[in-house]
N, C-alpha and C positions, 0 to 999 in steps of 0.2 A: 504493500500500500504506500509505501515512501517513495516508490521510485516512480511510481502512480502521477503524487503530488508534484515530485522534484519535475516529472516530465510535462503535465501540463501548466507547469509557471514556464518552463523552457518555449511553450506555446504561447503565448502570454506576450513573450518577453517577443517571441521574432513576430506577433503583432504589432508592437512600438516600433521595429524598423521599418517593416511594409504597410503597415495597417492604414486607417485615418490617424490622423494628426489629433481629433477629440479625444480619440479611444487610447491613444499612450498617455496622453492626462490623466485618464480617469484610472488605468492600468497602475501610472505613478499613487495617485493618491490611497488604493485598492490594496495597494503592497502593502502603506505602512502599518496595521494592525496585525501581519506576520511576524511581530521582530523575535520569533521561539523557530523560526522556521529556517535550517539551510540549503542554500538550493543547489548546494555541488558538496556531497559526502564528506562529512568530514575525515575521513579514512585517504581520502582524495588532497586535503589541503591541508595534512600535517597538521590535523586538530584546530586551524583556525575557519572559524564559521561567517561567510558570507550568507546577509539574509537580504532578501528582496529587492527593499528600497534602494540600498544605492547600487546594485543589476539595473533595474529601469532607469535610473538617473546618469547610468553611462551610457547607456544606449541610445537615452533622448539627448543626450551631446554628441555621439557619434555622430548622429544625423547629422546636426549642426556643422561638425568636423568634415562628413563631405563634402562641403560645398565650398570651395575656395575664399568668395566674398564673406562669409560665415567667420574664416580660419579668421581672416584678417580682424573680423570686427570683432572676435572675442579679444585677439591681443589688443587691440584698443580699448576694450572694457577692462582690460586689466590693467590698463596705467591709466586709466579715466581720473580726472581731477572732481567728480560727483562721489568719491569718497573710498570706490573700489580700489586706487592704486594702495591705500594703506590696508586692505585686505590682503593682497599680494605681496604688500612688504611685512605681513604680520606673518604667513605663510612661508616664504624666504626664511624668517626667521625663526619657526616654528623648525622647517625642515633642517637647519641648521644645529639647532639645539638638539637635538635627535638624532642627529649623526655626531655629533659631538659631545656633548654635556655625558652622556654614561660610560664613555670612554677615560675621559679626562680627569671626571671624580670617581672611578671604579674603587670599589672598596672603602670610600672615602666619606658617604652620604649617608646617611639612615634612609630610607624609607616605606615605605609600605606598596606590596607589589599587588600588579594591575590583578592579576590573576594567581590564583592562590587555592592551597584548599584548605589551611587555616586565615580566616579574613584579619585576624590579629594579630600576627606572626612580624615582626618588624625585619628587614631583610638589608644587606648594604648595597649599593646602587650598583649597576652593573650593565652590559646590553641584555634584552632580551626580544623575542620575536612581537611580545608585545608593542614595542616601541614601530617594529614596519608594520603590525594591524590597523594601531590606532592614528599611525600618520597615514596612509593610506584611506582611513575613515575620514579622518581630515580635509585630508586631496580633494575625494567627490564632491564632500561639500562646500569647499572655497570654490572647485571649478561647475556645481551646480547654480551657485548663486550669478554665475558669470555666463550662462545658459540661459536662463529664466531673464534676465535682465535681456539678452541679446532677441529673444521671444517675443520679448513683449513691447522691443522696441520697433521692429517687424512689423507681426499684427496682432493686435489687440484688441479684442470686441471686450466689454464689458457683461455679456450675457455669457458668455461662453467659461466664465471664472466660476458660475456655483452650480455645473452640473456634475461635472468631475469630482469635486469638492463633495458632493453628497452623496457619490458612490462612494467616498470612503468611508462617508460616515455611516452611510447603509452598513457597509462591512466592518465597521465599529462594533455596532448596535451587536448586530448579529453574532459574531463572536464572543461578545460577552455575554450573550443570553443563551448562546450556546453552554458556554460555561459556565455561568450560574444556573443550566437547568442540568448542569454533571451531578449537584449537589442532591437532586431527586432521583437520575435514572441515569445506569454505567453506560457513559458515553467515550470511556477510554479508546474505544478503537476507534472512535472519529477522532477524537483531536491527537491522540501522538502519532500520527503521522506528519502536522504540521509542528510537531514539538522535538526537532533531531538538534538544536543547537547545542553547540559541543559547553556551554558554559554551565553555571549552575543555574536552574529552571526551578524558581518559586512558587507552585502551583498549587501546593495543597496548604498554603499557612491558612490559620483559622484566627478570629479575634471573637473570644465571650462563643467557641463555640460553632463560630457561622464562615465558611469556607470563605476568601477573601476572593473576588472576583477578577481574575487575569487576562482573559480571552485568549488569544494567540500569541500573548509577549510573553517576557520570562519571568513576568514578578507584576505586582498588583502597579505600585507603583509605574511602572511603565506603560500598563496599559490605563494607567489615569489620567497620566499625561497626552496618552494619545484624543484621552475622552477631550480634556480640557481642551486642545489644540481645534480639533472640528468642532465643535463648541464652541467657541470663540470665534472662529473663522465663518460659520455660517450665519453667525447672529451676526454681527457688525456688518458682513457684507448684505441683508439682509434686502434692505431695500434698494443698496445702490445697482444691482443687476436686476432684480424683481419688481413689477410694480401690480404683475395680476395677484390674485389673491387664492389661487389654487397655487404657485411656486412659494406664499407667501406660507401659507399655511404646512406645504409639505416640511420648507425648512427650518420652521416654530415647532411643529410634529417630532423632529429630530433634534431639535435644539432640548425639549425637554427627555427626550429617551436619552442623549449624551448626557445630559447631567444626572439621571439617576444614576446609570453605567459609572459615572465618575465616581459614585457616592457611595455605588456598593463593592466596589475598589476597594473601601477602606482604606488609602491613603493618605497619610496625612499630610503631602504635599499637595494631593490633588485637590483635598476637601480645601485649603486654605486657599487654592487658587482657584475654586468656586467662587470661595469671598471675595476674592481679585476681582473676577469676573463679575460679580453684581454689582459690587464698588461702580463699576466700569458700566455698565447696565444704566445705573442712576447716571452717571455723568453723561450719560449720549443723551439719554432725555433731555439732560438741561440744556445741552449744547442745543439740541434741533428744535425744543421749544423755548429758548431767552435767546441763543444769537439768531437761530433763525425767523425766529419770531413768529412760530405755527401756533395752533391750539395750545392749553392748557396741558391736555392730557395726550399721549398718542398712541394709537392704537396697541403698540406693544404696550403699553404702562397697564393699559385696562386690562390688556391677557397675563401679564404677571401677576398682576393684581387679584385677578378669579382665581389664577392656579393656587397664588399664598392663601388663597382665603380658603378656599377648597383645601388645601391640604393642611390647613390648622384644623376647618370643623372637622377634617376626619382624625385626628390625633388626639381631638377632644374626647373623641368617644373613643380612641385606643392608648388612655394612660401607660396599659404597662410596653407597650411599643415607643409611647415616647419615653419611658426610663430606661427604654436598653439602650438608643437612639443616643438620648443624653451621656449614656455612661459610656459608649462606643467614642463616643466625642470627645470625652474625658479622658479617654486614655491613647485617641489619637492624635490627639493634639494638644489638649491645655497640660497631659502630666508626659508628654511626649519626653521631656528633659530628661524625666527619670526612667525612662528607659535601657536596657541593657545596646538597643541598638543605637538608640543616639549617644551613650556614651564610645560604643566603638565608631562612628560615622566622625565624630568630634575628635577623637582620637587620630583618625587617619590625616583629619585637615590642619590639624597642629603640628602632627608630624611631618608634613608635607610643606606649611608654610616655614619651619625650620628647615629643610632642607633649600629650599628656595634662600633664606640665610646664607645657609651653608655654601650655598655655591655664589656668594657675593651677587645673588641678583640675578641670574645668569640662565637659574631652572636647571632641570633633570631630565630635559626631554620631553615629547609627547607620549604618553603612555609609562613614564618612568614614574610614577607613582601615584596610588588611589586615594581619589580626593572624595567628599559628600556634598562640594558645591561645585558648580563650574566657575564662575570665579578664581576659585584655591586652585582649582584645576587648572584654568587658565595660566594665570602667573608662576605657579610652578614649574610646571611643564616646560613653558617658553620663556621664563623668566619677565624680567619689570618691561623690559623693550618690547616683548611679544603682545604681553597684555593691554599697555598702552597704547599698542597699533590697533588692536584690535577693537577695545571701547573707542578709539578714535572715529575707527569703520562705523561702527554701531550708532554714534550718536550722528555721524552725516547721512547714515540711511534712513533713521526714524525721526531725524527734525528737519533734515531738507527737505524742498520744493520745488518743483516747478512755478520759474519767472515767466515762463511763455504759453503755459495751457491756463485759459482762462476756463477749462470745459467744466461748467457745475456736475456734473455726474461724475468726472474723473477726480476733483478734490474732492466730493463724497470718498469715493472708493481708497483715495490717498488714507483719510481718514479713518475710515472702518479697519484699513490693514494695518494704522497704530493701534488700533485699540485690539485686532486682534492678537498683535503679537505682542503684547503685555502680559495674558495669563500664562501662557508656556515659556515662553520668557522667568518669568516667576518660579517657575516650575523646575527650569533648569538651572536655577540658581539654587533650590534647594537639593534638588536630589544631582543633579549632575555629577558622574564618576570621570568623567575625562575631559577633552579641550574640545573633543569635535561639538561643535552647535547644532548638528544635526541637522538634516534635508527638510521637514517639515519648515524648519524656521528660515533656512536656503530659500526655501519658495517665496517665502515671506518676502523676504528681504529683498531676492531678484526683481521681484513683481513691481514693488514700492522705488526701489530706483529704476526700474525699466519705465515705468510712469516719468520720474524726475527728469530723464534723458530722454525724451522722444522731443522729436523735430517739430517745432511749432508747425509745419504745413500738415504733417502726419497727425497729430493731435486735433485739429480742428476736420481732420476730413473724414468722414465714414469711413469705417472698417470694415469689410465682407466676411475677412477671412477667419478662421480660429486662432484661439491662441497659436499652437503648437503648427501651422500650417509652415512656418518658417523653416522648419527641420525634415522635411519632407522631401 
């Protein structure tokens, strides 16, 4: 049954080269709630596990890579003075540090190794193969962000951003309901077949009791984040691509089935970045009714409004659900500190930002030791130069603009794609083990300066084509 899987994603996957151009979008976003899944044996790659997402995310650059004018205009997106040159120069420096730093302090570092099979075991620095996995992880996505930016400067329809977007989250949903209905009927031979990753796979922790909900990733938490990520991505874009109210309706339909999925996660990154996300809920309202100056209330405030009201009078009449509810909360979050796990996760980023000490500044490489933020992760890794390339990147993609699109539909959409990259943003400041930012938030990022850089004639003129028509 695994080779079953492994061969029809290999179908999948040579759809994105030949296929339509809609259908590797949606293939891309379809991938990311596989991240338990390898698609080449691990008996095949010396125990390192390639999963899904970033297969389709090289394959949607290949395309790009055939076509000569393509070649050219990615290396001009990578010395772009729109913020990308210092992703390049964070990368440079990234790959540097990785070929040198575990060399130069061998025996010399303390730290805590990427992979392990005591997760508290402290180790002295050294190379290991983890350092080419997780630069390599890196790679895809410094060179997917520079993909998606060349896409979308191409063609860009605004309609064509939230159908692909909600196959993924169709395929969210579903996997986690898959897996929270294992907890009633053995459904073992369906899912390990998509569960061959060579790493440790979190599947069965329970909290008070009640199995923690994973879907296809290797740990609760990962698959919260993924909830969090399409959640957020489909609400803020909500209106700016949709204006009928059957598309509106479908992605409010998912927007609340992503957030139970998050909630029955039991994560306690995930659940805080809920709070993120309502935080953020309240301020778009205020934004489109005080600076826009629309009605009082808008249509989304009245539908959150029934849901909260609806789902207090039903709590009312089920006390001892809300005491488990509240206790569940209490120990994922408010007494979270006193945990055995966040005392090891704490553990590792102390010993990580000391080592970062240790090497006057300089880091231990990508992949040369296990952090619980990405941040820690970041500066460690690549040292103070790396990290500060990179928040450099970061704050010119989510505060710039475009000087020359005056188009109100395209600053909406500017818009929704800050606010959605806030809660997973969030998210990977908490739990994040390593420096890669990962593809989900690549997309992000691409999309948001691919908007920034388009040619005022190209902006103002209709779009035909699809996103991804450019790769073709």
């Amino acid at each position: 049954m695994e080779m079953v899987v492994i061969g029809l994603f290999w179908v999948l996957a040579l759809r994105v080269l030949i296929g339509k151009s809609r259908t590797g979008l949606s293939i891309f976003f379809a991938s990311i709630p596989f991240g338990a899944l390898a698609v080449i044996p691990t008996n095949l790659t010396g125990g390192l596990t390639l999963t899904p997402t970033p297969i389709i995310a090289l394959l949607i650059g290949a395309r790009l890579l055939l076509n000569p004018q393509d070649r050219q205009a990615l290396a001009g997106i990578a010395l772009s003075k729109n913020g990308t040159v210092y992703l390049t120069a964070f990368w440079l420096v990234a790959c540097a540090a990785t070929l040198l730093m575990p060399r130069i302090f061998e025996g010399q570092v303390t730290i805590f190794p990427v992979r392990s099979a005591e997760m508290i075991v402290e180790e002295l620095l050294h190379p290991t193969t983890q350092n080419f996995s997780q630069l390599t992880y890196l790679s895809i996505s410094v060179f997917a962000v520079f993909c998606f930016i060349r896409l979308t400067c191409k063609h860009y329809q605004p309609a064509d951003l939230l159908g692909p977007i909600r196959v993924g989250a169709l395929v969210t949903v579903a996997t986690g309901a898959i897996d929270y209905a294992s907890n009633f009927v053995n459904l073992t031979s369906v899912l390990d077949p998509f569960r061959t990753a060579s790493y440790a796979l979190l599947t069965t922790n329970e909290v008070f009791g009640n199995k923690r909900t994973v879907g296809l990733m290797p740990e609760a938490s990962s698959y919260g984040s993924v909830c969090v990520f399409f959640l957020s991505l489909l609400y803020f874009l909500r209106l700016t691509v949709h204006q009928d109210r059957l598309g509106y309706a479908k992605n409010m339909g998912l927007v609340f089935a992503l957030l139970l999925m998050a909630l029955l996660s039991t994560s306690s990154a995930a659940i805080v970045c809920v709070g993120v996300f309502l935080v953020l809920v309240v301020v778009d309202w205020l934004w489109s009714d005080v600076h826009l100056r629309k009605a009082p209330l808008t249509r989304s405030a009245l539908l959150w409004g029934c849901v909260l009201s609806l789902a207090m009078l039903y709590l009312s009449f089920q006390p001892r659900l809300l005491d488990e509810l509240t206790e569940i909360f209490n120990h994922m979050v408010v007494y979270k500190t006193e945990s055995q796990s966040y005392e090891e996760r704490t553990l590792w980023t102390t010993v990580s930002l000391q080592a970062l000490q240790d090497t006057y500044g300089l880091g231990v490489g990508v992949g040369g030791t296990r952090t619980s933020s990405f941040l820690a992760a970041l500066f460690s890794n690549t040292g103070v130069l790396g990290g500060l390339l990179f928040m450099a990147f970061l704050l010119k993609a989510l505060l710039g603009r475009s000087h020359h699109d005056r188009s109100t539909l395209l600053r909406s959409v500017q818009r929704g794609l800050f606010f959605a990259f806030l809660p997973p943003f969030a998210n990977l400041l908490m739990v994040g083990t390593s420096t890669d930012f990962g593809l989900p938030l690549a997309y992000l990022l691409g999309i948001k300066l691919g908007l920034m850089a388009r040619h005022p004639a190209r902006a103002s003129a209709p779009v035909p084509a699809p996103l991804l028509q450019g790769a073709r």
